[in-house]
C-alpha positions in Angstrom: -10.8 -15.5 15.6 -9.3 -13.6 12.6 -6.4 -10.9 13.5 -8.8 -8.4 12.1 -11.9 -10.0 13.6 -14.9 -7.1 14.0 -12.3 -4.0 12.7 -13.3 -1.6 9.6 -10.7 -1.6 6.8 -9.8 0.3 3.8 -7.4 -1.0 1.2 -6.5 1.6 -1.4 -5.1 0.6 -5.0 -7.5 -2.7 -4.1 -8.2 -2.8 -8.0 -5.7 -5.3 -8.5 -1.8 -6.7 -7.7 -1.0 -6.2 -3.7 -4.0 -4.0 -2.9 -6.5 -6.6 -4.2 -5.0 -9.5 -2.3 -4.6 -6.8 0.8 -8.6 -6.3 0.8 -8.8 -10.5 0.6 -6.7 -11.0 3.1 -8.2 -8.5 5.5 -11.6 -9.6 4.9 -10.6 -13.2 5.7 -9.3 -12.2 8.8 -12.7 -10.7 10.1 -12.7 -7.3 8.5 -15.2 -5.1 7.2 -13.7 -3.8 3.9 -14.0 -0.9 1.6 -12.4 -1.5 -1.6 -10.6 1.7 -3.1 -9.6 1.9 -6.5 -8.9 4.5 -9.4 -10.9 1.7 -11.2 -14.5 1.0 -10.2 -14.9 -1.9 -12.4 -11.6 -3.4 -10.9 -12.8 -2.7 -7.4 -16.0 -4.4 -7.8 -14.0 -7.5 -9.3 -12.3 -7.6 -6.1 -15.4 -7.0 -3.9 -16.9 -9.9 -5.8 -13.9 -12.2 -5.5 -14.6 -11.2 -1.1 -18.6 -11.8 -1.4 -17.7 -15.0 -3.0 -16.1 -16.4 0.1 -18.4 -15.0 2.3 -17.2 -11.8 3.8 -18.1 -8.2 3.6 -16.9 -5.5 1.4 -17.6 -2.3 -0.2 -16.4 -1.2 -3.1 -15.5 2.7 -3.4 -13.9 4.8 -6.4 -11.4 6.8 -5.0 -8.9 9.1 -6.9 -6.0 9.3 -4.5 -4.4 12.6 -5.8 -8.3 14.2 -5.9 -8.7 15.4 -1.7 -12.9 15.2 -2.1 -12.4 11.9 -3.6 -10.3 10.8 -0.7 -12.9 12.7 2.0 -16.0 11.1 0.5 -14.0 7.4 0.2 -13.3 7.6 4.0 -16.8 9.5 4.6 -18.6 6.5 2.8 -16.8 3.6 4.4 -17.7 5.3 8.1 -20.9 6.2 6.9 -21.7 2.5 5.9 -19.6 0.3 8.3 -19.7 2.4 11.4 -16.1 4.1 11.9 -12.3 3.2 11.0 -9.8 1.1 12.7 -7.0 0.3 9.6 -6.0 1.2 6.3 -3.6 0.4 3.5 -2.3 2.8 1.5 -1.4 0.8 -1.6 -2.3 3.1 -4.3 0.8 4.4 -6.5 1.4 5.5 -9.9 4.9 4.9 -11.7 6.8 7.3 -14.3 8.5 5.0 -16.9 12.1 4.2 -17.0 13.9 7.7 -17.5 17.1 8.5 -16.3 17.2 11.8 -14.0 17.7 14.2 -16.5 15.8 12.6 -18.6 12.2 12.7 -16.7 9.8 15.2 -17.6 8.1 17.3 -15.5 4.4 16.1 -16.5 5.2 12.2 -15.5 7.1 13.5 -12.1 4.3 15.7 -10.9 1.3 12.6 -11.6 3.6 10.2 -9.6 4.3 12.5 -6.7 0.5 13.5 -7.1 -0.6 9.8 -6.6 2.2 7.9 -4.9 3.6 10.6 -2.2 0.3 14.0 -1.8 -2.5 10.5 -1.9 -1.0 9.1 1.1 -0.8 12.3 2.8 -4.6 13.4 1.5 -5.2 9.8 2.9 -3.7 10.2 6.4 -5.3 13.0 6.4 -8.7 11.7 6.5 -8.2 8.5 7.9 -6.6 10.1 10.9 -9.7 11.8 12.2 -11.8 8.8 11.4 -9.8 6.3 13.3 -9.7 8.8 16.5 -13.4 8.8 16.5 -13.2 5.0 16.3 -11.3 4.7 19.2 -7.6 4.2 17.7 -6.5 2.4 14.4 -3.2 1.4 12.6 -2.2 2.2 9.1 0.6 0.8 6.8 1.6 2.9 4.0 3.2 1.3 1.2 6.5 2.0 0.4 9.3 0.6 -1.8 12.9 -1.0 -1.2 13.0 2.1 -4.3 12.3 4.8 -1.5 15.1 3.5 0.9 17.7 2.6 -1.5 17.3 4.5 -4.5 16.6 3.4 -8.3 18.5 4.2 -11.7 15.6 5.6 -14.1 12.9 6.2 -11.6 13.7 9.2 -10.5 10.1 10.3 -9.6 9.0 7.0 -8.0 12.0 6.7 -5.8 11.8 9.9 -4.6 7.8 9.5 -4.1 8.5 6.1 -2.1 11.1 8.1 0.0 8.7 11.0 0.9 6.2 8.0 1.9 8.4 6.8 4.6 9.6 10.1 5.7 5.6 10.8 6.4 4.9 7.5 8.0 7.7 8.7 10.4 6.5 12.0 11.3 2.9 11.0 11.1 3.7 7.5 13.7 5.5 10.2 16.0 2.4 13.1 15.8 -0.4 10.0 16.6 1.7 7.9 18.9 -0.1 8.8 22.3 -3.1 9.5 20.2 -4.0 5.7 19.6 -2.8 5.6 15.9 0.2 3.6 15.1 1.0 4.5 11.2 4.0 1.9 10.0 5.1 1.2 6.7 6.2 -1.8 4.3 8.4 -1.5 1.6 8.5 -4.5 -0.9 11.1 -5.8 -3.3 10.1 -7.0 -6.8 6.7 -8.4 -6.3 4.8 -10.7 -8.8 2.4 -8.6 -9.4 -0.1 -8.0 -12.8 2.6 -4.8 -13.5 5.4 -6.9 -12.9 4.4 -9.4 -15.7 3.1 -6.6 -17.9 6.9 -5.3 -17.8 8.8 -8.5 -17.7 6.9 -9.4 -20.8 8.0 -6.4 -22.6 11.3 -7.1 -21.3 12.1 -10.8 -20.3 15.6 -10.7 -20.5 15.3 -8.6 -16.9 13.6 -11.6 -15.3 16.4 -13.5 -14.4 18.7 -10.5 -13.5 15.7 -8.8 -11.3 15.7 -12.1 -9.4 19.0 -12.0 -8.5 18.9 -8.7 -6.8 16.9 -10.4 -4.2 19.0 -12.9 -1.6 16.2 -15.2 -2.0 16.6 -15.4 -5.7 12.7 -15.0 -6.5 10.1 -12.4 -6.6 8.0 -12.5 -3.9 4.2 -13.0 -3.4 1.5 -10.4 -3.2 0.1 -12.5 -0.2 3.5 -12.0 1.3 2.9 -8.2 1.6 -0.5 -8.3 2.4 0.2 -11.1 5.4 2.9 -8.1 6.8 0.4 -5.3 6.4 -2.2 -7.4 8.1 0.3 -7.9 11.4 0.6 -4.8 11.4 -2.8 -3.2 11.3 -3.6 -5.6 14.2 -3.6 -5.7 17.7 -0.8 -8.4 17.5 1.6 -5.2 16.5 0.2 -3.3 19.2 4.0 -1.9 20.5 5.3 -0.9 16.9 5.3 2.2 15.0 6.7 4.5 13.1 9.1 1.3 11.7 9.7 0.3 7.8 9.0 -3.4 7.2 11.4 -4.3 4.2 9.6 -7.6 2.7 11.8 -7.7 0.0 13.7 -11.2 0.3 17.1 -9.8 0.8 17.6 -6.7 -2.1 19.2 -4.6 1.1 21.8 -7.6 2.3 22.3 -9.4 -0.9 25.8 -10.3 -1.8 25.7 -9.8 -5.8 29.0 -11.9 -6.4 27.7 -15.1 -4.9 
């Protein structure tokens, strides 16, 4: 029996990179899924690649910053499946490489918009859902960025840090309410955006890897295995935590 096996999902940001293989994973471990992206074209790609194998899905346009957008998305995924027992909040927008000063306000207000208000506007909806459900477990998305900082991105950084700050107070709010609300935070992830950028810049490939211990990027499946732990029963005892899966940025020694 799958670690998700007869639970209702959402997986926003599902389009593509570490929400698509987030919506695979949890369908392979038993869960109904409703695909959520910015991108209906991209969500139904992923739906498809789930149908293939199998499994259930749904997939669902969703504007994250938009709060109808986010109502109808949960509103259509209780409607059809039956209710709501775990959600990833994957979706985020960046703001370019700009120092501080730098950063104008038009880029900083999207990225908040999207990466920090759609997780709350998400909570928000998924919350009430899950309690009807009987209990649930969400893992927002952070960003090694949010605990740590990041030269040039500002707005991202400080979006990242709001998301864990939430997950906090919302895990403490929901704790004897049977929603656990935790959070990963990932390093530099291989990712579609990851190549776009490393492609426009290669000479950062080999200097990115060495922030990380490990001396690699990691995996999309290696943040979607974490999320799924931790939307399951398995996790039962934790919340409120940040999951760094980010092979070692926080303790790497640079010199060696």
């Amino acid at each position: 029996m799958g670690l998700l096996e007869g639970k209702i999902g959402i997986v926003t940001g599902a389009g593509s990179g570490i929400g698509r293989v987030t919506a695979q994973v949890f369908a392979r471990e038993g869960a109904s899924v409703a695909v959520a992206d910015w991108n209906e074209e991209s969500a139904r790609e992923t739906v498809e690649l789930i149908e293939t194998e199998g499994f259930e899905a749904l997939t669902v346009r969703a504007d994250v910053s938009d709060e109808e957008s986010v109502a109808e998305m949960v509103r259509h995924t209780v409607d059809r499946f039956g209710g709501l027992h775990c959600a990833s909040n994957n979706a985020a927008l960046g703001a370019g490489f700009h120092p501080t000063h730098e950063l104008d306000r038009e880029r900083w207000d999207r990225c908040l918009a999207v990466s920090l208000t759609g997780v709350w506007l998400c909570l928000k909806y998924q919350i009430p859902a899950m309690m009807e459900s009987g209990g649930g477990a969400i893992v927002n998305i952070s960003s090694v960025s949010g605990i740590k900082g990041q030269i040039t991105q500002a707005a991202y950084a400080a979006s990242k840090g709001g998301v864990i700050a939430l997950t906090k107070t919302a895990a403490a709010e929901y704790a004897q309410r049977g929603i656990r609300v935790n959070s990963v935070a990932p390093g530099g992830i291989e990712t579609p955006g990851m190549a776009s950028y490393l492609e426009a810049f290669p000479e950062i490939r080999e200097k990115t890897e060495k922030l990380h211990a490990m001396r690699r990027f990691g995996r999309p499946d290696e943040i979607a295995d974490a999320v799924t732990y931790l939307c399951s029963d398995r996790s039962s005892f934790i919340t409120g935590q940040v999951l760094g899966v980010e092979g070692g940025v926080q303790i790497n020694a640079h010199d060696i």
